[in-house]
ROKETOR-634448 format. One record per residue (C-alpha): residue number from 1; x, y, z. Coordinates in steps of 0.1 Angstrom, whole numbers, plus 2048, in hexadecimal, padded with zeros to 3 digits. Last residue first. Example, Ala and Ser with C-alpha at 12.3 -4.5 7.8 and 13.67 -1.06 7.14 Angstrom:
REM ROKETOR-634448
<drenti><k>2</k><u>889</u><v>7F5</v><w>847</w></drenti>
<drenti><k>1</k><u>87B</u><v>7D3</v><w>84E</w></drenti>
This chain:
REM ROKETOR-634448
<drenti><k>294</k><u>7D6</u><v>8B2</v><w>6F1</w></drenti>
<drenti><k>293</k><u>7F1</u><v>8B8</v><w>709</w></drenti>
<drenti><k>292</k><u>7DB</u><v>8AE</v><w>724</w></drenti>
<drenti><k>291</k><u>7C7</u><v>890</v><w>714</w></drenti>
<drenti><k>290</k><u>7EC</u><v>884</v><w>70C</w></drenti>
<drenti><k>289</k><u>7F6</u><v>887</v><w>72F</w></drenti>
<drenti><k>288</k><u>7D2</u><v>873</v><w>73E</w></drenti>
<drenti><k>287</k><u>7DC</u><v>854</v><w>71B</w></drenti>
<drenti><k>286</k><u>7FD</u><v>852</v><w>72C</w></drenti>
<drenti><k>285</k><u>7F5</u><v>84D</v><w>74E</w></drenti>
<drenti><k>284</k><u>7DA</u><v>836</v><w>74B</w></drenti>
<drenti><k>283</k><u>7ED</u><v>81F</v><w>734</w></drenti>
<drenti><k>282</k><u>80B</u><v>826</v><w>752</w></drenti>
<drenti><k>281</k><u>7F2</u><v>81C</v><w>769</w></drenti>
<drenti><k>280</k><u>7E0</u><v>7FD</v><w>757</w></drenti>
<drenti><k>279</k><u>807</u><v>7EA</v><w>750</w></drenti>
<drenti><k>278</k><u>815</u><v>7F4</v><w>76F</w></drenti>
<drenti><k>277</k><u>7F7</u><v>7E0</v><w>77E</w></drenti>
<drenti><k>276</k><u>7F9</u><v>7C4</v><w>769</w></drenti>
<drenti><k>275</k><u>81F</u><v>7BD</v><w>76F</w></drenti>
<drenti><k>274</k><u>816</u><v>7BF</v><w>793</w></drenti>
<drenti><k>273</k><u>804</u><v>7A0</v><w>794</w></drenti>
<drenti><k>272</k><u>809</u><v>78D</v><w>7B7</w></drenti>
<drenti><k>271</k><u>7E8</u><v>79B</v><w>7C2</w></drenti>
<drenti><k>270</k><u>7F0</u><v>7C3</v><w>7B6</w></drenti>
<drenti><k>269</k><u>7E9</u><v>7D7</v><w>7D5</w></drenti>
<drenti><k>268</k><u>7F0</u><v>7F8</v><w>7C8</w></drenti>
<drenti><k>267</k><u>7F7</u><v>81A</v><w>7DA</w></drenti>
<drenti><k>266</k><u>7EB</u><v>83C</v><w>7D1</w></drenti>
<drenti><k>265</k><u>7F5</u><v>862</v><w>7D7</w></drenti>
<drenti><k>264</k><u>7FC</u><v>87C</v><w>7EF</w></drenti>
<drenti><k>263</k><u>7DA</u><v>882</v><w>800</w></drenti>
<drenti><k>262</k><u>7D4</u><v>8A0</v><w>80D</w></drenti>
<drenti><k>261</k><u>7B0</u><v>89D</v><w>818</w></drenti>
<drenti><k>260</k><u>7AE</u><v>8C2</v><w>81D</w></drenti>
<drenti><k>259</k><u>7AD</u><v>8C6</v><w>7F9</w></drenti>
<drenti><k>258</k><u>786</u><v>8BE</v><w>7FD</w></drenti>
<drenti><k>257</k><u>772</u><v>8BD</v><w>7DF</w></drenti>
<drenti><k>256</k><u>790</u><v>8B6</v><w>7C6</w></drenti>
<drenti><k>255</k><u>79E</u><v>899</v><w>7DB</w></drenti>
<drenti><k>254</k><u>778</u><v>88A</v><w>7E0</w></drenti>
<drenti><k>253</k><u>777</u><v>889</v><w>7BB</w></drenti>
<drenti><k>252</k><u>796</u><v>87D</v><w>7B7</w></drenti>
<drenti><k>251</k><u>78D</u><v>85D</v><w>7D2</w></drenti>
<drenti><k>250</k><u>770</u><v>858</v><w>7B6</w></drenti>
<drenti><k>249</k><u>787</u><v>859</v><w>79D</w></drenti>
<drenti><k>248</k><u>79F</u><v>83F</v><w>7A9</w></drenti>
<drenti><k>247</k><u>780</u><v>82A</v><w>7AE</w></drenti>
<drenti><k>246</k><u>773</u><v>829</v><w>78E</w></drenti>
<drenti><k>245</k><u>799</u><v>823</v><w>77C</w></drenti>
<drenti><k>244</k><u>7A3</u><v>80C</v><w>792</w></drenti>
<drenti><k>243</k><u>79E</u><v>7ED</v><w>778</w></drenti>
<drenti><k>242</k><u>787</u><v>7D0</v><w>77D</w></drenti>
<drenti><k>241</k><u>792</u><v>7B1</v><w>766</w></drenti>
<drenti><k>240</k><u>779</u><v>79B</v><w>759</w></drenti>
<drenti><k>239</k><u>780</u><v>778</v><w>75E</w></drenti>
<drenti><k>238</k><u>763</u><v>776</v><w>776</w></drenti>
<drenti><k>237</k><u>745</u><v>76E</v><w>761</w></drenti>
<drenti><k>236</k><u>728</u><v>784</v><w>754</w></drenti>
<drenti><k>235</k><u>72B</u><v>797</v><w>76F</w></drenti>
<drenti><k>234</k><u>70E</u><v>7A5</v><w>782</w></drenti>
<drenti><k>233</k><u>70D</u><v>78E</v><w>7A0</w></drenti>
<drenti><k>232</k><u>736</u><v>794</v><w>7A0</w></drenti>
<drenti><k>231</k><u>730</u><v>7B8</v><w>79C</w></drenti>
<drenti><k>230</k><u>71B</u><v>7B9</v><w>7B9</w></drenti>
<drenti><k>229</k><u>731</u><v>7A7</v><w>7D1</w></drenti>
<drenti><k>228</k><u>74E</u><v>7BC</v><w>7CC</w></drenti>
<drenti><k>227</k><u>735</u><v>7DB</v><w>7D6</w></drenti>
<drenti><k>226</k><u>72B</u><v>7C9</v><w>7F3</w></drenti>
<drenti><k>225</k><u>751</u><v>7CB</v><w>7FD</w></drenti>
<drenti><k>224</k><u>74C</u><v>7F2</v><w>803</w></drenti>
<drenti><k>223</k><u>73B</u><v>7E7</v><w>825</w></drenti>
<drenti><k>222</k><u>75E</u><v>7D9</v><w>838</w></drenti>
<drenti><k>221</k><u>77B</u><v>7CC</v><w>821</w></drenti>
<drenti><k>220</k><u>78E</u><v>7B0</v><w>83D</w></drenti>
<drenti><k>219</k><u>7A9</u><v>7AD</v><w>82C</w></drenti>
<drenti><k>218</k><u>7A8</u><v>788</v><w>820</w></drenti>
<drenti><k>217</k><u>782</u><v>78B</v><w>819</w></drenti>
<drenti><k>216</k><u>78F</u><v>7A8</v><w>7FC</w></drenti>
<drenti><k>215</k><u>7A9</u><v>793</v><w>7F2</w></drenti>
<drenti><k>214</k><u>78F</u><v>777</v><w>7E6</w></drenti>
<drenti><k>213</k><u>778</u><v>78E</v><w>7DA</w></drenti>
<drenti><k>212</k><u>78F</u><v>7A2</v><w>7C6</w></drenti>
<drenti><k>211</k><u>7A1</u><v>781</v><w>7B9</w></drenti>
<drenti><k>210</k><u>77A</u><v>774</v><w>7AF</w></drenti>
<drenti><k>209</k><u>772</u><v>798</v><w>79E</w></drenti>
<drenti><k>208</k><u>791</u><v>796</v><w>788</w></drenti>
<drenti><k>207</k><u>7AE</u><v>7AE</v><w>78F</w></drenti>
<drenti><k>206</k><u>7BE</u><v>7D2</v><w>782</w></drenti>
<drenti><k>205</k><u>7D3</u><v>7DC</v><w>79E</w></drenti>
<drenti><k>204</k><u>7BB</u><v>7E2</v><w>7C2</w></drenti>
<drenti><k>203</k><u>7C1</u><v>806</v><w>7D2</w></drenti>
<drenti><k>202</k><u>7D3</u><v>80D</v><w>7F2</w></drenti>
<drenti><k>201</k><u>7D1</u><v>836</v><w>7F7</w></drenti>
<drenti><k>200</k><u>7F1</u><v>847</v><w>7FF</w></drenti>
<drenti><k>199</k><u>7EE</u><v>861</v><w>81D</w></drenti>
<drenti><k>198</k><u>80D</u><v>873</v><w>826</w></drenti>
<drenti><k>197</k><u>80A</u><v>87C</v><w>851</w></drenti>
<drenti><k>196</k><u>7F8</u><v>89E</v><w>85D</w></drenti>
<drenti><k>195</k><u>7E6</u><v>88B</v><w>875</w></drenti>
<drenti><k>194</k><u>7CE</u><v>8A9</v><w>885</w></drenti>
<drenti><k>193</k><u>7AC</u><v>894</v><w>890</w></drenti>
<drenti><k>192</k><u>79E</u><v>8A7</v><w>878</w></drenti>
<drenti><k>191</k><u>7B9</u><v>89B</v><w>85E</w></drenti>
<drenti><k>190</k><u>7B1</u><v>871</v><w>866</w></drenti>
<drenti><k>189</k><u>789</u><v>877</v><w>868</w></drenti>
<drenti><k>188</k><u>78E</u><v>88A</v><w>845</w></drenti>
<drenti><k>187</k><u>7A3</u><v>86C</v><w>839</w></drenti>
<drenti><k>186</k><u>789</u><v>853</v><w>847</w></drenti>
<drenti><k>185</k><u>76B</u><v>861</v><w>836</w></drenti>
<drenti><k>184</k><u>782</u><v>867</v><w>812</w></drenti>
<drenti><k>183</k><u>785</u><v>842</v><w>817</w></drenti>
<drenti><k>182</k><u>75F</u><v>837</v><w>81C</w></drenti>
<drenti><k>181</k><u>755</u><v>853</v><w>800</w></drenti>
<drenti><k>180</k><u>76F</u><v>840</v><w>7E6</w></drenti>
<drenti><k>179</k><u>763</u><v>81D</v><w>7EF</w></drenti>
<drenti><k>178</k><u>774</u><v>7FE</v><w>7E4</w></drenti>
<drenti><k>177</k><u>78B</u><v>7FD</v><w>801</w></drenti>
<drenti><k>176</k><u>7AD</u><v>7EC</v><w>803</w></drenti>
<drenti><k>175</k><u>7C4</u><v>7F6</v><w>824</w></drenti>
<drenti><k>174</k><u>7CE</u><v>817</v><w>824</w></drenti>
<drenti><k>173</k><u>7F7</u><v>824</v><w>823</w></drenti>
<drenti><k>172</k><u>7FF</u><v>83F</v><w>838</w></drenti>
<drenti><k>171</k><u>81E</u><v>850</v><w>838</w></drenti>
<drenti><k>170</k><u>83A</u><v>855</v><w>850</w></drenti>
<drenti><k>169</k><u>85A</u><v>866</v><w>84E</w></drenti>
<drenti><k>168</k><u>869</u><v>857</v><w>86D</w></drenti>
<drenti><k>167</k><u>87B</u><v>86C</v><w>88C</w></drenti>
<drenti><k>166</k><u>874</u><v>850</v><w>8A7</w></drenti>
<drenti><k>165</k><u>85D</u><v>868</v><w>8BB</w></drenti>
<drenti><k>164</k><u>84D</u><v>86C</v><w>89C</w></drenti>
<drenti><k>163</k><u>849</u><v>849</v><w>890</w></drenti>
<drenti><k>162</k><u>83D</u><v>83D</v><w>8B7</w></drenti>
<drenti><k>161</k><u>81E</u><v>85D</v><w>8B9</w></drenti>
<drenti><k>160</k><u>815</u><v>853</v><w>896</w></drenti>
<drenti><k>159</k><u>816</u><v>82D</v><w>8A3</w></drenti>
<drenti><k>158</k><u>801</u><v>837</v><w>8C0</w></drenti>
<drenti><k>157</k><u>7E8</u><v>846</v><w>8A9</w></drenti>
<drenti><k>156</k><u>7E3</u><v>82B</v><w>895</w></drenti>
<drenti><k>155</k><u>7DC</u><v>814</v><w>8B3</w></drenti>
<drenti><k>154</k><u>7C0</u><v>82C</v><w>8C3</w></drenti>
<drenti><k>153</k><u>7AF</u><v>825</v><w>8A0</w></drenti>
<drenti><k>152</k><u>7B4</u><v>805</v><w>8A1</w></drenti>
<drenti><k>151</k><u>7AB</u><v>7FB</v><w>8C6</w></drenti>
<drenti><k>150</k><u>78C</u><v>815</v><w>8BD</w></drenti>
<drenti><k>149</k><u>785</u><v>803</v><w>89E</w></drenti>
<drenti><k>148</k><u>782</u><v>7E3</v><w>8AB</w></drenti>
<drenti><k>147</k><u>79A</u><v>7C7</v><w>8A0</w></drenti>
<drenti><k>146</k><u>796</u><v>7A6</v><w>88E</w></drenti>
<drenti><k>145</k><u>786</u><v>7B1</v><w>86F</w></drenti>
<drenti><k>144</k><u>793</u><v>7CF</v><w>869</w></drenti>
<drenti><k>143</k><u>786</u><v>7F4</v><w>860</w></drenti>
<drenti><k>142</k><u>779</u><v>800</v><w>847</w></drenti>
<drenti><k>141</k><u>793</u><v>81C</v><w>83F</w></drenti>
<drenti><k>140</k><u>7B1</u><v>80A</v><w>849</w></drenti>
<drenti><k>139</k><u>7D1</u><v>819</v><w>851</w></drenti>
<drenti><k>138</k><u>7F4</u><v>805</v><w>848</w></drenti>
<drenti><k>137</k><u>813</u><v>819</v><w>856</w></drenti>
<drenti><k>136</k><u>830</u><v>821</v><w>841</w></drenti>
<drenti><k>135</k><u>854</u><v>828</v><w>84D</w></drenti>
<drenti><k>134</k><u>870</u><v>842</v><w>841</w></drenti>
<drenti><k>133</k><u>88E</u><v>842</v><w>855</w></drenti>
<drenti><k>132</k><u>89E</u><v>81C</v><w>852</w></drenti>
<drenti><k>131</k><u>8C1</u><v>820</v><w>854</w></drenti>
<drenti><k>130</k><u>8C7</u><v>804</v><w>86A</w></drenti>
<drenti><k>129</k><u>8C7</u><v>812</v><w>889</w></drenti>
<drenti><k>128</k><u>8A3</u><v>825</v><w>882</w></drenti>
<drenti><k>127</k><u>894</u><v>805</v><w>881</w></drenti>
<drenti><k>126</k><u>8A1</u><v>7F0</v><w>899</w></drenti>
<drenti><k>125</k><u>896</u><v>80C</v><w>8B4</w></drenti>
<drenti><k>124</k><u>87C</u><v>7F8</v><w>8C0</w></drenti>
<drenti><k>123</k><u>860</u><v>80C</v><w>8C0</w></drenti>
<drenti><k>122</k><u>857</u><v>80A</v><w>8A1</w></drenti>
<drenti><k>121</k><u>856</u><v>7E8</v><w>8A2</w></drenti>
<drenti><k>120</k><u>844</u><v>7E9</v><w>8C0</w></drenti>
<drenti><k>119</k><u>828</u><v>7FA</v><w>8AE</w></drenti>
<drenti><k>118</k><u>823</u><v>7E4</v><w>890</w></drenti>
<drenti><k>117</k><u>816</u><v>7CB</v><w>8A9</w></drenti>
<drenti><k>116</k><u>81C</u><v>7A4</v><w>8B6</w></drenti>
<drenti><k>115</k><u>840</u><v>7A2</v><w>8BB</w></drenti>
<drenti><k>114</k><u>850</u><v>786</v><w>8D3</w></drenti>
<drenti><k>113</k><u>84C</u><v>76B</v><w>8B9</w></drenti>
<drenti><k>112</k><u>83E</u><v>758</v><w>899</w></drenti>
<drenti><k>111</k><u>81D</u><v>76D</v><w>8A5</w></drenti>
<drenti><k>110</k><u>7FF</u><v>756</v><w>8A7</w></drenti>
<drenti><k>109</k><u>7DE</u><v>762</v><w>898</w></drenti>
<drenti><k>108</k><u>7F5</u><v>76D</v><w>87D</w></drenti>
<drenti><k>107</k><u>7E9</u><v>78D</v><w>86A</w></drenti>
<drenti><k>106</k><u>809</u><v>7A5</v><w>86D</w></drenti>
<drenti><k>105</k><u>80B</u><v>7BF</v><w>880</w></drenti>
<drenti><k>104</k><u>81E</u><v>7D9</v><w>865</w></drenti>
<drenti><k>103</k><u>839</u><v>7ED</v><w>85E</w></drenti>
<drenti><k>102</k><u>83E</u><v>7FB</v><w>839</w></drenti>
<drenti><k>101</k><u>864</u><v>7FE</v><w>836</w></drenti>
<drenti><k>100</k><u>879</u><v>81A</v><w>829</w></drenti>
<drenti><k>99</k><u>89F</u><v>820</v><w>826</w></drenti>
<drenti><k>98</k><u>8A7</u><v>7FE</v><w>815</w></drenti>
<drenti><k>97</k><u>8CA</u><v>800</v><w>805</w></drenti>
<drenti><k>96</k><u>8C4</u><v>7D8</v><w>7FA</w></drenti>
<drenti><k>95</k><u>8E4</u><v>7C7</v><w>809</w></drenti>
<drenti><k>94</k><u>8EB</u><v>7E2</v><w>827</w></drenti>
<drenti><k>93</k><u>8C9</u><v>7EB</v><w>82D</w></drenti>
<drenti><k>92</k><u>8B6</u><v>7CD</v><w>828</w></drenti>
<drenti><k>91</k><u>8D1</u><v>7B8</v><w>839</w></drenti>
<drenti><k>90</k><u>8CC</u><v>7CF</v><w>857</w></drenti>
<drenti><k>89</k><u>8AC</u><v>7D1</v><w>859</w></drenti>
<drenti><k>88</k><u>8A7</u><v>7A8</v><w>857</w></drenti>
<drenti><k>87</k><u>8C4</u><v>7A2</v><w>872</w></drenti>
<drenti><k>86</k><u>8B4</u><v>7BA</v><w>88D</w></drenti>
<drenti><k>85</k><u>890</u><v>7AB</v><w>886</w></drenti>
<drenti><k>84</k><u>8A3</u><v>785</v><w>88B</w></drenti>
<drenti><k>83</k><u>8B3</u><v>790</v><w>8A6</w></drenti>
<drenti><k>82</k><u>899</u><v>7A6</v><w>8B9</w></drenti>
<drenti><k>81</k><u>885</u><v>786</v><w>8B4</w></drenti>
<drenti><k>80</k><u>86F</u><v>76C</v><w>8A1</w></drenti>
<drenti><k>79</k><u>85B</u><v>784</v><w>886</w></drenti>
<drenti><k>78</k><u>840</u><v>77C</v><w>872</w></drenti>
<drenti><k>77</k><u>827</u><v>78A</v><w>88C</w></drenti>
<drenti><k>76</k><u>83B</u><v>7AD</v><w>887</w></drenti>
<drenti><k>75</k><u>83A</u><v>7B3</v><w>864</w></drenti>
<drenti><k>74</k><u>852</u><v>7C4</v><w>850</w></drenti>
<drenti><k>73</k><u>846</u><v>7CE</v><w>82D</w></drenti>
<drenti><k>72</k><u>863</u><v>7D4</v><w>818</w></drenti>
<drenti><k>71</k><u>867</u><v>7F4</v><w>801</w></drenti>
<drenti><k>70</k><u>880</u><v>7F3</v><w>7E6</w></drenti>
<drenti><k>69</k><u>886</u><v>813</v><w>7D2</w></drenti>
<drenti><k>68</k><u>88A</u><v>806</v><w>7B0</w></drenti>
<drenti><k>67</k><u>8AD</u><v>80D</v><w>798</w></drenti>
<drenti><k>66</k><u>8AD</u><v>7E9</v><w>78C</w></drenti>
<drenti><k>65</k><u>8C7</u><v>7DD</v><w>7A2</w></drenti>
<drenti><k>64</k><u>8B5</u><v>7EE</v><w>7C4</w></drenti>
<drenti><k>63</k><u>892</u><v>7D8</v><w>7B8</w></drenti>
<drenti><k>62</k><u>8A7</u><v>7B9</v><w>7B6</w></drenti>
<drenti><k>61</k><u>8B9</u><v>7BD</v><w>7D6</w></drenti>
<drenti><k>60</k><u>896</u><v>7C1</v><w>7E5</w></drenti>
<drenti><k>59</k><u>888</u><v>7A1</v><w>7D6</w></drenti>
<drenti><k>58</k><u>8A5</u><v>791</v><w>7DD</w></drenti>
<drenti><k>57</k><u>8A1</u><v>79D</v><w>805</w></drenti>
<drenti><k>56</k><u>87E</u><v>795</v><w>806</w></drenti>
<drenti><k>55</k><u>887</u><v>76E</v><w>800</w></drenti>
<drenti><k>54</k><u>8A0</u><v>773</v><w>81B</w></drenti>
<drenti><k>53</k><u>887</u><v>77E</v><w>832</w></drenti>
<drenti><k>52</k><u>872</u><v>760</v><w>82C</w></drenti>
<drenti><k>51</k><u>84D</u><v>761</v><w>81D</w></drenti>
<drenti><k>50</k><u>834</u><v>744</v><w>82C</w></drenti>
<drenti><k>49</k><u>820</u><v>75B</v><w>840</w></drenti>
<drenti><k>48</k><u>821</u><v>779</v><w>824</w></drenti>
<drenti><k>47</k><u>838</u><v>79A</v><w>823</w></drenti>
<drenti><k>46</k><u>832</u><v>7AF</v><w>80A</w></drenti>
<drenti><k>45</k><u>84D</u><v>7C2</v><w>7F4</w></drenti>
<drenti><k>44</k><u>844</u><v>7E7</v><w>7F0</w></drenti>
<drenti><k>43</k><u>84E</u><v>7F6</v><w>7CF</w></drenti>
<drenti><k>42</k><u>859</u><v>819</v><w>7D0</w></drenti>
<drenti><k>41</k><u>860</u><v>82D</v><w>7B2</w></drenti>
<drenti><k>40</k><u>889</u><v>830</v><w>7B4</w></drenti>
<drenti><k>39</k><u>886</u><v>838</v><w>789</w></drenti>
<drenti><k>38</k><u>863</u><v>83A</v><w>77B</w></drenti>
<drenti><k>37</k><u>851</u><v>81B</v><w>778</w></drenti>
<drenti><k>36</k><u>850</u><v>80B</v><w>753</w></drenti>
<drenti><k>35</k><u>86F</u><v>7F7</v><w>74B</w></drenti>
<drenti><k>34</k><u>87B</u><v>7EC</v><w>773</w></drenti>
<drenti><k>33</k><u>851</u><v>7E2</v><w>776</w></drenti>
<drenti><k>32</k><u>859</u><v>7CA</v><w>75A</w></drenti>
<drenti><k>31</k><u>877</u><v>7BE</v><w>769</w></drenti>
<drenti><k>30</k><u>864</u><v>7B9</v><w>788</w></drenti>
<drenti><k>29</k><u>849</u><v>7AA</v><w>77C</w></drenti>
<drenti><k>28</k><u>85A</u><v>785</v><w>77B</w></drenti>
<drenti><k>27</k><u>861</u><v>789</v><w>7A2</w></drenti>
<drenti><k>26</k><u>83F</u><v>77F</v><w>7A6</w></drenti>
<drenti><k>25</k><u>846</u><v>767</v><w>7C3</w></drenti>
<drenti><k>24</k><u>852</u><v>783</v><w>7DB</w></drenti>
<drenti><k>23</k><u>832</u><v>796</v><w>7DA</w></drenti>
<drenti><k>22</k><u>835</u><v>7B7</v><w>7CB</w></drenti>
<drenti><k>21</k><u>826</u><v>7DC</v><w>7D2</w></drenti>
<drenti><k>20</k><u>81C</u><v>7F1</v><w>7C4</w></drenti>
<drenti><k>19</k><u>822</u><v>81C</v><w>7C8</w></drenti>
<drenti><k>18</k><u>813</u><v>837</v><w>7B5</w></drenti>
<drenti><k>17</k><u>826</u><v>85D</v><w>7AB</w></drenti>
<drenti><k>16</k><u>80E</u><v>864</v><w>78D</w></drenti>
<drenti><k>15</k><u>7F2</u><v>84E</v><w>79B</w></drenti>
<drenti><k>14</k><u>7E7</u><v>86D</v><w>7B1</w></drenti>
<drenti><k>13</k><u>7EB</u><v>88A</v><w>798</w></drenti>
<drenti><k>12</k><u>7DD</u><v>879</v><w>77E</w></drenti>
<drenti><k>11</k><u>7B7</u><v>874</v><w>792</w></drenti>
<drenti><k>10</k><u>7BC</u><v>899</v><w>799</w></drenti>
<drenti><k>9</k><u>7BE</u><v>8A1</v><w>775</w></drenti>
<drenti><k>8</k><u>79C</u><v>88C</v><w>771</w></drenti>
<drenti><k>7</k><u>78C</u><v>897</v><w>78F</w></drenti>
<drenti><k>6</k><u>794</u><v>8BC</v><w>77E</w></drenti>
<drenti><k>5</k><u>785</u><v>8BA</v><w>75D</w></drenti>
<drenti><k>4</k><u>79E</u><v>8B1</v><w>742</w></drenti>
<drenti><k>3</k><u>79C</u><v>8CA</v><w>723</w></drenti>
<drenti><k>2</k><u>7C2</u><v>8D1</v><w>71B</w></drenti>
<drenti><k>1</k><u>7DB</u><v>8E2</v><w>733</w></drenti>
């Protein structure tokens, strides 16, 4: 099995199975992720205030033609009605073979309509009529801006309690977090409190310091963001791509201390760039199997 220390083979063993996902204007990486990502990996296709449904659907289409699993974030605040949420599953499932869906609140202050939480569309029953059995639910391991972390935490919950009822296979999917000990905190809190749930970690792609930043503010990173701000003071200038790599070992670390943690693998936010993410992962990839056989 060659000479990698542990973190280090647990580090491979999370990214080996990872998950991205795309934003519907960088449809350009999709070829590229089509050439490099195994066969039905997932790629989760976000869902921003001025994104359309349709626009989603291409993207999803796309992904099923080149052999991709598809994996649309549906988000309630964007959403009019039961018509328009009934119409959207649908269309997914029938155009794009969409069996998955990360389901999510949403950020408007203003909903677009009569759904304003993750939870009543899980609820709902649209889901699980349309062929939609497997669901993910955001988690967030510092928090969120706007909400307190009872009303969130008590929130979570309640969507577990929704998913099983509804018959989902559900996994957990946390929010960005630049803090390995802050995230293998929340996990433990998440198993002693008995959710037995599929954990994926959110990790940032490859990015500069000033597109970190920026997203970071976006989603409301709690303490670890000081970190973020350090590098920038320290940087020489901001061009200067931050990788994973630190952070994925840290989390590998905490993996390899505790097993109990369980988590299942790793998810990347990729800032309109998923081309640059497949690009560092499979690098990574192939120079952790070649340290192995070596």
């Amino acid at each position: 099995m060659g000479g990698l220390d542990p973190v280090t083979q647990a580090a491979g063993e999370l990214l080996k199975g990872y998950s991205a996902e795309v934003t519907t204007p960088d449809r350009k990486s999709l070829d590229v992720a089509a050439g490099m990502m195994p066969k039905k990996a997932p790629v989760y296709i976000a869902s921003l205030p001025k994104d359309t449904s349709d626009g989603q659907l291409a993207v999803a289409c796309h992904l099923r033609d080149l052999d991709l699993r598809p994996v649309p974030h549906i988000v309630a605040r964007n959403i009019e009605d039961r018509q328009s949420l009934e119409a959207m599953v649908k269309a997914f499932a029938v155009k794009a073979g969409v069996n998955r869906a990360l389901i999510l609140g949403g950020d408007r202050a203003v909903p677009a309509g009569e759904y304003d939480s993750a939870l009543q569309l899980i609820k709902s029953g649209v889901l699980e009529d349309n062929g939609i059995d497997k669901i993910a639910i955001g988690c967030y391991p510092e928090g969120h801006p706007n909400i307190s972390d009872d009303v969130l935490r008590r929130a979570l919950f309640e969507k577990l309690e929704a998913a099983d009822k509804g018959g989902f296979d559900v996994r957990l999917i946390s929010q960005l977090c630049f803090s390995g000990s802050a995230i293998s905190a929340y996990v433990k809190s998440l198993r002693d409190a008995g959710v037995t749930a599929k954990i994926r970690i959110g990790l940032a792609g490859p990015a500069s310091t000033r597109i970190l930043l920026k997203y970071a503010a976006i989603c409301g990173v709690g303490p670890s963001l000081r970190l973020l701000r350090k590098q920038q003071s320290m940087a020489k200038g901001l061009m200067q791509n931050n990788t994973p790599e630190d952070l994925l070992l840290e989390i590998a670390a905490c993996v390899v201390e505790d097993p109990s943690l369980a988590i299942t693998g790793v998810h990347f936010f990729t800032f309109a760039s998923l081309n640059s993410t497949i690009v560092w992962a499979n690098e990574w990839l192939v120079t952790h199997n070649r340290r192995l056989a070596s």
